[in-house]
C-alpha positions in Angstrom: 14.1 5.7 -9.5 17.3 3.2 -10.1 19.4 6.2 -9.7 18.0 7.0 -6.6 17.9 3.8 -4.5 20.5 2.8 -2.0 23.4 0.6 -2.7 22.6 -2.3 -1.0 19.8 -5.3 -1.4 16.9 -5.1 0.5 13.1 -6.9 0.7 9.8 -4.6 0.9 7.1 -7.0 2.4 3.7 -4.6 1.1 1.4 -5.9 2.6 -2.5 -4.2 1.8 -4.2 -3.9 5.0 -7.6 -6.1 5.7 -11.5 -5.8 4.8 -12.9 -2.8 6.2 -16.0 -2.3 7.9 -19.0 -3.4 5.7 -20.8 0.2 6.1 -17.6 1.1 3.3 -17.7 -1.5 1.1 -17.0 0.2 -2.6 -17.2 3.1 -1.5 -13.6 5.7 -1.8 -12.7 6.5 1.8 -9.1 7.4 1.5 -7.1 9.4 3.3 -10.1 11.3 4.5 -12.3 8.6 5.9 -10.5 7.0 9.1 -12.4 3.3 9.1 -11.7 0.3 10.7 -12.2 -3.6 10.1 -14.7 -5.7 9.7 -14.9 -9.2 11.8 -12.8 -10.3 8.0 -10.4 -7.6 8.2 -9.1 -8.2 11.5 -8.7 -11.9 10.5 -6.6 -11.2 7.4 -4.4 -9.2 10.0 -4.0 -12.4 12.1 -3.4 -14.8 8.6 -0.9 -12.2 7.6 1.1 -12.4 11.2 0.8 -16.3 11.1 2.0 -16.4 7.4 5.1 -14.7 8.2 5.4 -16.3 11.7 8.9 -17.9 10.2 10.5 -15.0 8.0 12.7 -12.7 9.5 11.7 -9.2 9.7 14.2 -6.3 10.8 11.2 -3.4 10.9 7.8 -2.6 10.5 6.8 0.6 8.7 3.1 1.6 8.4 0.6 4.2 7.5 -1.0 6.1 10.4 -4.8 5.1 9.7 -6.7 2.5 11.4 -7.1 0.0 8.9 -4.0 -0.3 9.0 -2.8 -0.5 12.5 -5.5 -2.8 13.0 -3.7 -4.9 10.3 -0.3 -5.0 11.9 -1.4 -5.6 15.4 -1.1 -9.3 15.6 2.6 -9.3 13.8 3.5 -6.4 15.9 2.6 -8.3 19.2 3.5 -11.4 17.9 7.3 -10.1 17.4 7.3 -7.7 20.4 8.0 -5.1 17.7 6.7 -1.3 17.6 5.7 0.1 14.3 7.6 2.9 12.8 4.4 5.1 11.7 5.3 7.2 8.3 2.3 9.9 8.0 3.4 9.9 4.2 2.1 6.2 3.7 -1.7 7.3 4.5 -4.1 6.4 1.6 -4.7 8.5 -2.1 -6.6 11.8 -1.1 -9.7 10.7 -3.1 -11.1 14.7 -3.0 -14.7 15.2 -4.1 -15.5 11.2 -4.3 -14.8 10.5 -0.7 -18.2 8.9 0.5 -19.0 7.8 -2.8 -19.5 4.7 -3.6 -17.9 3.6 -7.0 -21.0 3.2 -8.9 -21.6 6.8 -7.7 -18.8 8.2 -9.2 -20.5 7.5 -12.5 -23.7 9.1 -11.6 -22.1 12.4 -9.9 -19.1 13.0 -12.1 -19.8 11.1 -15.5 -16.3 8.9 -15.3 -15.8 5.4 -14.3 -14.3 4.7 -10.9 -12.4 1.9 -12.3 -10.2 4.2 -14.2 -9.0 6.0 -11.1 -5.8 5.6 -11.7 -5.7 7.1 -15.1 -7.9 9.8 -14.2 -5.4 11.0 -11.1 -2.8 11.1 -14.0 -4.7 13.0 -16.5 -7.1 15.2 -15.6 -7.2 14.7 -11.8 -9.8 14.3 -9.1 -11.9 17.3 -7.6 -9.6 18.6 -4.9 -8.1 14.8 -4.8 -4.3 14.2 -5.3 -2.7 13.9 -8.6 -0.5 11.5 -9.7 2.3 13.9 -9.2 1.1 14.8 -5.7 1.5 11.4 -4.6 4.9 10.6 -6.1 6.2 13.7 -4.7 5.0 12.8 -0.9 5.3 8.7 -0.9 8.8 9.2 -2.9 11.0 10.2 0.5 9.1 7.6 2.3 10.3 4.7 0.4 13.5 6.2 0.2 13.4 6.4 3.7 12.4 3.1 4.5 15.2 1.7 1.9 18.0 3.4 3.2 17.6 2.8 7.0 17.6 -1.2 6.0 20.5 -2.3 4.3 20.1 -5.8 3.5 17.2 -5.9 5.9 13.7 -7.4 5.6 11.0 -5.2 6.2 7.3 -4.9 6.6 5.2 -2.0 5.1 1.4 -2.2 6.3 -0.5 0.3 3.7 -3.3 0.7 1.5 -3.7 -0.8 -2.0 -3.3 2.8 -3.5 -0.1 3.1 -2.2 1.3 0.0 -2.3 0.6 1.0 -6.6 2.3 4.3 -6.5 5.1 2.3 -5.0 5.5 -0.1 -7.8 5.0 2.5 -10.2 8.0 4.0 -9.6 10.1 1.3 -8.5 9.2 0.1 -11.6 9.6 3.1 -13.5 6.0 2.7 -14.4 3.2 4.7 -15.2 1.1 4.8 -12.7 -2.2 4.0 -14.9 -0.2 0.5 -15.6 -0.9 -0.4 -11.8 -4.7 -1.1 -12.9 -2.9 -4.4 -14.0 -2.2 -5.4 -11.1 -4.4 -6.5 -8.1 -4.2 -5.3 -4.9 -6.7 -7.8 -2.3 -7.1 -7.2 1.1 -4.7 -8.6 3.6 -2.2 -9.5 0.8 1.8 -9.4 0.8 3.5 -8.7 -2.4 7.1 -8.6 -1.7 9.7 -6.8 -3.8 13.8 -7.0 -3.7 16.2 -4.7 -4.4 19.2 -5.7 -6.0 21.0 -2.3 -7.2 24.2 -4.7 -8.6 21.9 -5.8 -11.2 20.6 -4.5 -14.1 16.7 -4.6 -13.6 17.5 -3.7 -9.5 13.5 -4.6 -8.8 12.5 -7.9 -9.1 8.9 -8.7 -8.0 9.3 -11.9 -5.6 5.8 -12.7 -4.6 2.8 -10.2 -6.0 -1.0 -9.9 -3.9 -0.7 -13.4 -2.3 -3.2 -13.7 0.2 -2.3 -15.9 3.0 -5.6 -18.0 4.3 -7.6 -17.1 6.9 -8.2 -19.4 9.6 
């Protein structure tokens, strides 16, 4: 990935978007299922905007789905600042366990749902993305968003599964090494480019979850 970034510094605010409605709680909606927030969800959204009430931000890039724009909204209309949508930044494509829930998973397919991320890098989901899928399509978004900001702040409003393939390869990281880290709702991890140096990704702030009001 190093020999692929841009030459300049820049900061990645990831932030995850908020709790979604309570009729989808542990269960894998994905790309495929388009829900919204709960009364939680939209509160993270407005803890999130208030958090970062004081940092300067140059753009905001986000994923098309609700969740997620319901997330942003506050920030958005707090800075008077339209979203740049990226289709490519839409949730993991969860295949034949969309609807499930994860205890489910066990039941219908015989694996656990906690090893998702291995499992997308091994032997795949039914008619779900790989590991390689994903790369290939959130790879050009990234480098996207990292070109068009040098030495620029910017906000990216996604999903936890994305917001992992993204540190998997910034990190040049498996992406079954993300199960390490934790992803919460409504949390900002932020992460700095720094190509002059040797390690250019340093991890400045990882799922730090501003409090809600």
């Amino acid at each position: 990935m190093k020999d692929h970034l841009p030459n300049h510094p820049t900061q990645l605010y990831l932030i995850r978007h908020g709790e979604v409605e309570e009729r989808y709680h542990k269960v894998f909606g994905g790309s495929r299922i388009d829900m919204g927030l709960s009364s939680l969800g939209l509160k993270h959204g407005e803890a999130v905007a208030k958090w970062l009430a004081e940092t300067p931000l140059d753009a905001i890039y986000a994923s098309p789905m609700l969740r997620v724009q319901q997330t942003l909204a506050p920030l958005a209309k707090q800075r008077d600042m339209q979203p740049i949508i990226i289709q490519d930044l839409r949730e993991v494509d969860f295949g034949d366990w969309t609807g499930h829930l994860w205890e489910g998973v066990q039941e219908h397919f015989g694996v656990s749902a906690f090893d998702w991320l291995e499992i997308i890098e091994t032997k795949g989901i039914p008619n779900g993305e790989s590991a390689a899928e994903l790369e290939a399509r959130v790879r050009p978004a990234l480098l996207k968003i990292l070109q068009e900001n040098p030495h620029r702040r910017v906000a990216v409003f996604c999903h936890g599964g994305i917001i992992r393939v993204i540190l998997a390869m910034m990190l040049s990281q498996p992406l079954r090494n993300m199960a390490h880290f934790n992803i919460e709702y409504g949390s900002i991890s932020v992460v700095e480019v720094q190509p002059e140096k040797k390690h250019a990704i340093e991890i400045e702030l990882l799922n730090f979850c501003p409090p809600v009001g």
